[in-house]
N, C-alpha and C positions, 0 to 999 in steps of 0.2 A: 504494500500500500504506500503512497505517496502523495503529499498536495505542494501544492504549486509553492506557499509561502508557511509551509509547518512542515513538522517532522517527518520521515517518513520512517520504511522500515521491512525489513524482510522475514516470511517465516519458512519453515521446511518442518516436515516430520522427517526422522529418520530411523530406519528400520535396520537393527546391529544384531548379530545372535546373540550379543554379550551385554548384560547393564551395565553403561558408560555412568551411571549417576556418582561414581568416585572421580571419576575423569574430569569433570569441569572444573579450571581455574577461572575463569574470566578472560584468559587471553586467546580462547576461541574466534576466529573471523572466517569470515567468509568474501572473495573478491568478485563484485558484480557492474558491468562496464567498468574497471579501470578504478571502483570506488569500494575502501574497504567496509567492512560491515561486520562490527562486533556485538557477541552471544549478548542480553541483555539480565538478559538473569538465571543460573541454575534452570535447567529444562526439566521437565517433568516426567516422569515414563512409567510407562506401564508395559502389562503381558497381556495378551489377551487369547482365550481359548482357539481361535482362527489362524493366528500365526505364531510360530517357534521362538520369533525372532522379538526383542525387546522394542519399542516405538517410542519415540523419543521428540518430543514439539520443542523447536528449537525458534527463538525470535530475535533475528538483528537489529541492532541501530545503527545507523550510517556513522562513522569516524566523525564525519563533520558537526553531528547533533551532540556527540558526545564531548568532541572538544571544546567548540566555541556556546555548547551550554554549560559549561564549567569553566569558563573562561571571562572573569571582570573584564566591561568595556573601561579600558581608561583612557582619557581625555589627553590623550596625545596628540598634539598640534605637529605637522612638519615644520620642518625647517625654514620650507623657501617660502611660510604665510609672514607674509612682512607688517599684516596693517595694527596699527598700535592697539585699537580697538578691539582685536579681540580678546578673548580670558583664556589661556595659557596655564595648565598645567597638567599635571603626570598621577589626576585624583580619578575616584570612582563618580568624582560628581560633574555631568557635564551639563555647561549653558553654553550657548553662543546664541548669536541672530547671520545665521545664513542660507544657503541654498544645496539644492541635494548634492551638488557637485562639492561641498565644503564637509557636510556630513558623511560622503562612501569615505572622501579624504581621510576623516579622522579615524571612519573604521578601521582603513585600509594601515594607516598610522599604528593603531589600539592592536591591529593581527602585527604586526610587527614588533611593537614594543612588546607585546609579551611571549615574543619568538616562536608564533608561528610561524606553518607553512603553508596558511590561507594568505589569502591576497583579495581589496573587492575592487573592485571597477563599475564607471559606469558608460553606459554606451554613449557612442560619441557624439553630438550634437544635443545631447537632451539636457534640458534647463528646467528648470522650477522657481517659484516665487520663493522668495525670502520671507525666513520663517524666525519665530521664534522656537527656540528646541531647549527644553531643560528637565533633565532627569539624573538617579541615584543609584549605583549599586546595582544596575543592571550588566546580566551577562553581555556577551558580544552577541549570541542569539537571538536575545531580548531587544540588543540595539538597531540590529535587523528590521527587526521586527517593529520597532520604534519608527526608525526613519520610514518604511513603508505607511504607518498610519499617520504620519505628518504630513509628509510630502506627495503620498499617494500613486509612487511609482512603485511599482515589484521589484523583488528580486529572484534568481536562479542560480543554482548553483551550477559550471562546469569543472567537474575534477575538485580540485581546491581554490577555487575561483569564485568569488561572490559578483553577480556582476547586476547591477541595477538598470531597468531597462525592462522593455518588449520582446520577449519571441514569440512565433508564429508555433510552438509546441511541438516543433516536426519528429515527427519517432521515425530515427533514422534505424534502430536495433528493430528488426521485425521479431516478435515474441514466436517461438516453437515450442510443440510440446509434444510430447510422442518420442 
């Protein structure tokens, strides 16, 4: 399951002759297009009289939800913002008054300061009204998810990529099953 601007998430049963329920550390994943995806919690199993084999429901979270939901936005400014007017610093609490291109800024700033290996962007020509924005203590998920309810543009992830902006949805992976 997946949405456009929330978490997503993958499940699987899996069918072992043996009960793996000692086996789970937490550091179980799974790789799907190019994006990792870790066990979310201890899997559950059972036997059941139809098959030999132990059955196991297993559900991922994508890396992305797990890092930048446990990850403080902090108000990192770059470098090359030169205007004297804005407020400058390295806290969990952020104000300024600017536009969505000043806000992916500071995200994109916030995934670097605390050494990620996300990165956001935003598509190129897109502009917005200048806002007022001010909030506490939110992850970088939350900030996400912040700027889109101020400014009213989306965002998507590619890979580890945030990138602010429209697409057209295109499912270039055709799904198979069989």
């Amino acid at each position: 399951s997946t949405q456009r601007l929330g978490a997503s998430s993958r499940s699987a049963t899996l069918l072992y002759p043996v009960c793996l329920d000692d086996e789970w550390n937490g550091k179980q994943y799974v790789t799907f297009q190019g994006e990792k995806f870790f066990l979310k919690n201890v899997p559950s199993s059972g036997k059941s009289n139809d098959d030999e084999r132990y059955r196991h429901s297993l559900e991922f979270a994508p890396e992305r939800d797990i890092v930048l939901g446990n990850t403080y936005f902090y108000d990192a400014v770059s470098d090359y913002s030169t205007a004297d007017d804005k407020y400058k610093s390295n806290s969990s609490k952020v104000i300024f008054f600017g536009d969505i291109s000043e806000f992916v800024n500071r995200i994109h700033q916030s995934m670097q300061y605390s050494g990620l290996e996300f990165s956001a962007h935003l598509q190129e020509g897109l502009t917005s009204e200048v806002k007022q924005v001010s909030f506490e203590d939110l992850t970088i998920f939350e900030a996400l998810q912040q700027a889109y309810e101020v400014y009213e543009i989306p965002f998507y992830f590619v890979g580890k990529q945030v990138w602010f902006g429209f697409t057209n949805n295109v499912v270039s992976q055709p799904f198979e099953y069989g």
